[in-house]
N, C-alpha and C positions, 0 to 999 in steps of 0.2 A: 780317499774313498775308493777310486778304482782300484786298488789291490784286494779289497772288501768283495768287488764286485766278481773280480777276475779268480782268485783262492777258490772258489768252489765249482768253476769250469770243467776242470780236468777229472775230480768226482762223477761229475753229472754224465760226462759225455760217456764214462765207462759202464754207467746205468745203464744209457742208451742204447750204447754196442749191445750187453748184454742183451737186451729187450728184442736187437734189431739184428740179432746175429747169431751164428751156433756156439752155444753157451762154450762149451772147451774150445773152441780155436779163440773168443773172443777171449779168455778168461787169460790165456799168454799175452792178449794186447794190452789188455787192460793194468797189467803185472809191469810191463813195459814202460806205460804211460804212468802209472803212479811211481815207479822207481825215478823215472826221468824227473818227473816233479820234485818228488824228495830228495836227488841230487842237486835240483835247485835254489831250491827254498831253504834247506837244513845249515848249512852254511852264513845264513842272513841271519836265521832264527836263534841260532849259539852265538853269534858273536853279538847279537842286539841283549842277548838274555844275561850273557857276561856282563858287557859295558854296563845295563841299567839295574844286574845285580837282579831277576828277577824274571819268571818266563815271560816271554814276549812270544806271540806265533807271528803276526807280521807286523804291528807297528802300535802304535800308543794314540791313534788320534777315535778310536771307536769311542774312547770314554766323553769327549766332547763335542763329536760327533752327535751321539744320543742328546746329550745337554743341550745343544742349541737348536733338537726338532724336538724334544717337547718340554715347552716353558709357556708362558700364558698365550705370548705373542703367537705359537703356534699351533694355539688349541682355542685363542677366544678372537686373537686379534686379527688386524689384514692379513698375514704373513701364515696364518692356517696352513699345515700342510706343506709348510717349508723349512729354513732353517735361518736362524738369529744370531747373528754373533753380539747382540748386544747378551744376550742371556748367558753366551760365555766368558764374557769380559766386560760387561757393564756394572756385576752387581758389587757392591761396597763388600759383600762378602768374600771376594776373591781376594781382598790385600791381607785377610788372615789366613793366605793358604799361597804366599810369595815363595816360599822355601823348597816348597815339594816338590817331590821328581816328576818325570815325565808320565812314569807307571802310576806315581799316587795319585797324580791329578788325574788320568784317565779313569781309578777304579772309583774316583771321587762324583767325575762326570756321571759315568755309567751306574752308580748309585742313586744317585741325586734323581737320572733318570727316571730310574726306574720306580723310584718315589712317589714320582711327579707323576707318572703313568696309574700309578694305583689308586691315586689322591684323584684321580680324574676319568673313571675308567670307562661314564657314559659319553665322555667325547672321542673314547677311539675307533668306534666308526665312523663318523663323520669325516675325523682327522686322516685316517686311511685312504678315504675315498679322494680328497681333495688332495692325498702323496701321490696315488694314481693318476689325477684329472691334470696335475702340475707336471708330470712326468711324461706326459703325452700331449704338452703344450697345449690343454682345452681350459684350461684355469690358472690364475694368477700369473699371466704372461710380463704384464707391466715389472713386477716387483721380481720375475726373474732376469727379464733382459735390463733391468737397473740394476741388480748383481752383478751382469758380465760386464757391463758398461763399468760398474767400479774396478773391475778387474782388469782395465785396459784393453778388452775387444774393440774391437768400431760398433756401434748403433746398426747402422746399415748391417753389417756383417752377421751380426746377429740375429737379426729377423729378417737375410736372406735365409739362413740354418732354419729358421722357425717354418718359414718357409716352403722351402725344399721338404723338411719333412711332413707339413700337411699334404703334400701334393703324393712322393712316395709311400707313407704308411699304408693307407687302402687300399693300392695296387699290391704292397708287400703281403697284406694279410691274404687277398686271393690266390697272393702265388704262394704262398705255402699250403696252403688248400691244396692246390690243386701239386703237389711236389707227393713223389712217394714217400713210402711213413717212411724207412731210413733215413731219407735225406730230410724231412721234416723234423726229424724229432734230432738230430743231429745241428742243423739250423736253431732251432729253435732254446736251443742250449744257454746261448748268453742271452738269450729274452728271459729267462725263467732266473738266471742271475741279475738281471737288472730288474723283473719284478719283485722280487726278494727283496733286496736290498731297498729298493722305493719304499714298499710297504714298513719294513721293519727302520728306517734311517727317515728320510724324508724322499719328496718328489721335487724334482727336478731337471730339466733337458740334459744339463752337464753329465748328469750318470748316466745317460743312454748310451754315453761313446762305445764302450765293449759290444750292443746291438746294433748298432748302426750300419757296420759293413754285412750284418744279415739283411737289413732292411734293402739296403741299394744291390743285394743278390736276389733276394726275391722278387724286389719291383721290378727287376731286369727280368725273370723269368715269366713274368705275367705281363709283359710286353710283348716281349717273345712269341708266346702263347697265343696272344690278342693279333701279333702282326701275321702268323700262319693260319690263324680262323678267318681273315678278314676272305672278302670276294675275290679282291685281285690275284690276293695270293694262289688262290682255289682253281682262280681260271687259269694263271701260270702252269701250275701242276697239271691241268687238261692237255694245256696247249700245249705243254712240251715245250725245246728249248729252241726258241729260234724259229719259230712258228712250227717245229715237225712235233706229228700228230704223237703222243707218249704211247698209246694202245697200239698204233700200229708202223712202228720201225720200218724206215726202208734203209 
């Protein structure tokens, strides 16, 4: 899922420049940065499209990806707003689909999804709301951190992370506030990739990782901010360095 998240990065961020910068010096960078990408990427994308016989842009797990955020379990049951691997691999109708490739099962997945989604279309706001509340750790915390804990995390480890980020996201949302719109909107890049992705896949801590070094830049900037507002600091500034007076130099 993070390649999902990270793939539309390097687009955005050239939006951005444009918006935040003079449109022709920006428009050689932007040129730059998409070339650099597609000398990246184009290489993975031909040789996965070769081996599986079929285009591939980055990888075959979107199609069950979809399938496992929405199926009953996460439109009616506890797991609302999440994702199911029993809905990928529980139901008796997958042993009639043992043969198919990697691509078919994905186009299969991302069918089926999308089925499921039309078959059900007054719970996609609800469902929405609870990919967002899971994705900013305020809903279904138990049945996520049971997720990592299956995954081999520690217990502890993982609701230090829950953690840590209740404590910086508040600090982080003032200090992009208060950042200039360049560096905001520039920041603000892989947030609008990880809300994307929440909304459209499911909500979860795990896909924060590509925001996350935003997060602990910002909350650091609005500590910053907070520790140069305070008194002491104020009166330092008065007093000058070493008790001599700043207004009046000898």
């Amino acid at each position: 899922m993070l390649e999902v998240e990270r793939s539309p990065v390097a687009p955005l961020l050239a939006v951005v420049g444009l918006g935040t910068h003079d449109c022709r010096r920006w428009l050689g960078r932007a040129a730059v940065l998409a070339g650099a990408g597609a000398l990246v990427v184009t290489p993975w994308v031909v040789w996965t499209s070769i081996r599986l016989d079929a285009p591939v842009l980055m990888s075959t797990n979107a199609g069950m990806t979809l399938l496992g955020a929405n199926c009953p379990p996460t439109y009616y049951g506890d797991s609302i707003g999440g994702w199911e691997l029993e809905c990928v691999f529980g139901s008796d109708e997958l042993r009639g689909h043992l043969g198919e490739t990697a691509v078919e099962r994905s186009n299969r997945g991302r069918a089926e999804a999308v089925a499921y989604v039309r078959q059900h279309p007054e719970r996609v706001p609800l469902v929405v709301a609870a990919r967002v509340l899971r994705a900013a750790d305020l809903y279904g915390l138990t049945s996520s951190v049971r997720g990592d804990v299956g995954e081999e995390r520690m217990e502890w480890g993982v609701w230090a992370g829950v953690a840590a980020w209740w404590v910086l996201a508040p600090m982080a949302a003032i200090g992009l506030y208060r950042m200039s719109r360049g560096d905001r909107w520039v920041l603000a890049t892989p947030v609008i990739c990880v809300a994307v992705v929440t909304v459209v896949f499911y909500g979860s801590h795990r896909l924060r990782a590509p925001m996350e070094p935003v997060v602990a830049v910002a909350a650091a900037t609005f500590l910053v901010g907070a520790y140069e507002s305070t008194w002491w600091t104020k009166g330092a500034g008065r007093s000058g360095i070493a008790g001599v007076d700043s207004d009046h130099p000898r």
